[in-house]
C-alpha positions in Angstrom: 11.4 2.0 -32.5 14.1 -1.1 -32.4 16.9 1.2 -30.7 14.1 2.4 -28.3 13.5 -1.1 -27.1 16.7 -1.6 -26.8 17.2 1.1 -24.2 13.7 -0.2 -22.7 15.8 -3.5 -22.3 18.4 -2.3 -20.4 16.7 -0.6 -18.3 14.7 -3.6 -17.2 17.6 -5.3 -17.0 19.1 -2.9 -14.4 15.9 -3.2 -12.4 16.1 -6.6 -12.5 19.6 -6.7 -11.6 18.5 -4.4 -8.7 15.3 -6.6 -7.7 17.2 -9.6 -7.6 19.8 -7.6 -4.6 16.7 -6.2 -3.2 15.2 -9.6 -2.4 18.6 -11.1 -1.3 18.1 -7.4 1.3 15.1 -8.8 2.6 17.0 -12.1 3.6 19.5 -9.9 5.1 17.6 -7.9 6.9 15.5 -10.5 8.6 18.7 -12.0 9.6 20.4 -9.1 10.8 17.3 -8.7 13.4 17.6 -12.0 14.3 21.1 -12.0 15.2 20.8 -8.6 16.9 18.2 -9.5 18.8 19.5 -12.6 20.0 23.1 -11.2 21.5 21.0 -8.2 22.8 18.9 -11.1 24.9 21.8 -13.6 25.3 24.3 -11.4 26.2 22.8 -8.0 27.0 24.8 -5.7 24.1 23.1 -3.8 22.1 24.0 -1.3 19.4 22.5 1.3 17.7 24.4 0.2 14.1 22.6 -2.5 14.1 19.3 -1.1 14.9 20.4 1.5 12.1 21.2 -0.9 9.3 18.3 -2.8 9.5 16.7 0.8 8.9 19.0 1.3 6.1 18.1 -1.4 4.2 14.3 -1.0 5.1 15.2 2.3 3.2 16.6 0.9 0.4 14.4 -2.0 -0.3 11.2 0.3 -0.5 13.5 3.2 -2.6 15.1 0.9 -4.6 12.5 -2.0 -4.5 9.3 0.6 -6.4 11.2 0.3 -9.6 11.7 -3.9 -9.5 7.9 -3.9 -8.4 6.5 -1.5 -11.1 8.9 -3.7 -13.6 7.1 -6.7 -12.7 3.4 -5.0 -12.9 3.2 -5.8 -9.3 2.4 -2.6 -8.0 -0.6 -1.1 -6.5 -3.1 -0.8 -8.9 -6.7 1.5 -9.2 -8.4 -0.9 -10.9 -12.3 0.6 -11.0 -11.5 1.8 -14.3 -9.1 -0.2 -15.7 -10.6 -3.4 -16.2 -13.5 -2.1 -17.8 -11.2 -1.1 -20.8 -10.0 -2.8 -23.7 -6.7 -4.0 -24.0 -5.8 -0.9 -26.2 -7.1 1.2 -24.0 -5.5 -0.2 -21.4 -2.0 0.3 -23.1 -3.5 4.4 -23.5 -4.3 4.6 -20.1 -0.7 3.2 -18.5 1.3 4.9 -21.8 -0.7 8.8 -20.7 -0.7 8.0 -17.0 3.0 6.8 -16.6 4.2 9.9 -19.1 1.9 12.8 -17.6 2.1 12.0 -13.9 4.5 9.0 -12.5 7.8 10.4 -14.3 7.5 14.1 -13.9 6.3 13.2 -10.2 9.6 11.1 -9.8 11.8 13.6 -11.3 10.4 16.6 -9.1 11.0 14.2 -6.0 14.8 13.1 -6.8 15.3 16.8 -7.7 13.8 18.0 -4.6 15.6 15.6 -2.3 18.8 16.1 -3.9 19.8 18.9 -1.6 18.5 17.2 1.2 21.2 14.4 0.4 23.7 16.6 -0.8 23.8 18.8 2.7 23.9 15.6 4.7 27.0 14.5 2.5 28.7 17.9 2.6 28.7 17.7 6.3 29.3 14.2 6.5 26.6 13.5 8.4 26.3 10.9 11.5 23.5 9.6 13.2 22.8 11.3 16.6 22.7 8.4 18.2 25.9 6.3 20.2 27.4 3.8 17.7 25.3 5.3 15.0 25.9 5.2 11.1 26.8 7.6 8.4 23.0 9.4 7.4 24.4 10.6 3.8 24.9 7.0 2.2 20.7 6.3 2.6 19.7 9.9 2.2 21.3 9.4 -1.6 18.6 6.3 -1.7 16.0 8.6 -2.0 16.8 11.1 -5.1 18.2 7.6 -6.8 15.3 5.4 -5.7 12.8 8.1 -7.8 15.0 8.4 -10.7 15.2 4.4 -11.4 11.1 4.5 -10.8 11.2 7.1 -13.8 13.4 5.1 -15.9 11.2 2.2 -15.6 8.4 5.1 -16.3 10.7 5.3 -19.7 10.8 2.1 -20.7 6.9 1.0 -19.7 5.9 4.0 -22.0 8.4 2.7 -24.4 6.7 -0.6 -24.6 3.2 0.7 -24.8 4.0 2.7 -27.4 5.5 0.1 -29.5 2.6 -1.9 -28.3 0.1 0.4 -29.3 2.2 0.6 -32.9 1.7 -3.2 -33.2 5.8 -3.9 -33.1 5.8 -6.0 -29.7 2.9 -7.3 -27.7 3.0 -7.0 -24.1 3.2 -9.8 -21.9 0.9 -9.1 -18.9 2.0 -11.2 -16.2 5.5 -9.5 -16.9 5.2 -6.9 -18.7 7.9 -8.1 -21.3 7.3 -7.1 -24.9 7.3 -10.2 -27.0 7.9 -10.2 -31.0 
């Protein structure tokens, strides 16, 4: 199970990694609309790049950001069930649910959009509008955004497993495993 953690590690280290530029996004995005918005009133230019990025990284931060949030056990949460359960039973219902249903959903989705992505790219697609951006860089945000949410999938059922084997306990409010 130790080399199994290990791999559960790194990938929450990757999503961490990817959080951390996800929040610094948010920043950037905020500030992007502020400065376009402010030459488009002070000096009446406006761009549809602009308008486009902040889409863009809208795009990424919710594609990119699912796999920091589910990391962090911050996610959306049915919770009818779930509280009424041991803690046991808990780790049996995220291990079952994350393995039978998140992960195969997330690799049928990255699969599925792939040739979406992949036709935008082999036709290096532009936006339609004046000033517009490349389409094919945020279309690949999609098939990549569901296979890091599936890797996180991985390593949540790596740690409830080893969990449910008594090797780590779980930390709830982070969902680290602790020795």
């Amino acid at each position: 199970m130790r080399p199994l953690l290990a791999v559960s590690s790194a990938i929450d280290q990757l999503n961490e990694k990817i959080g951390y530029v996800c929040n610094l996004m948010v920043l950037l995005a905020c500030l992007v609309s502020a400065i376009n918005a402010m030459i488009r009133y002070a000096f009446s230019y406006s761009s549809n790049g602009w308008l486009e990025l902040q889409w863009y990284m809208f795009a990424l931060l919710v594609m990119f950001g699912a796999s920091y949030t589910f990391r962090r056990n911050e996610h959306v949460r049915v919770e009818l069930l779930y509280l009424y359960l041991s803690e046991r039973g808990q780790l049996w219902l995220d291990l079952i649910g994350t393995l039978f249903f998140l992960i195969p959903t997330c690799l049928l989705l990255a699969y599925l959009s792939w040739p979406f992505f992949m036709q935008s790219y082999s036709v290096n697609e532009m936006s339609a509008n004046a000033g517009g951006l490349l389409r094919w860089p945020v279309k690949l945000a999609i098939p990549a955004g569901f296979v890091l949410l599936a890797l996180q999938g991985l390593s949540e059922v790596i740690k409830r497993a080893a969990a449910l084997r008594g090797e780590v306990t779980i930390d709830a409010k982070y969902e680290r495993p602790t020795q």
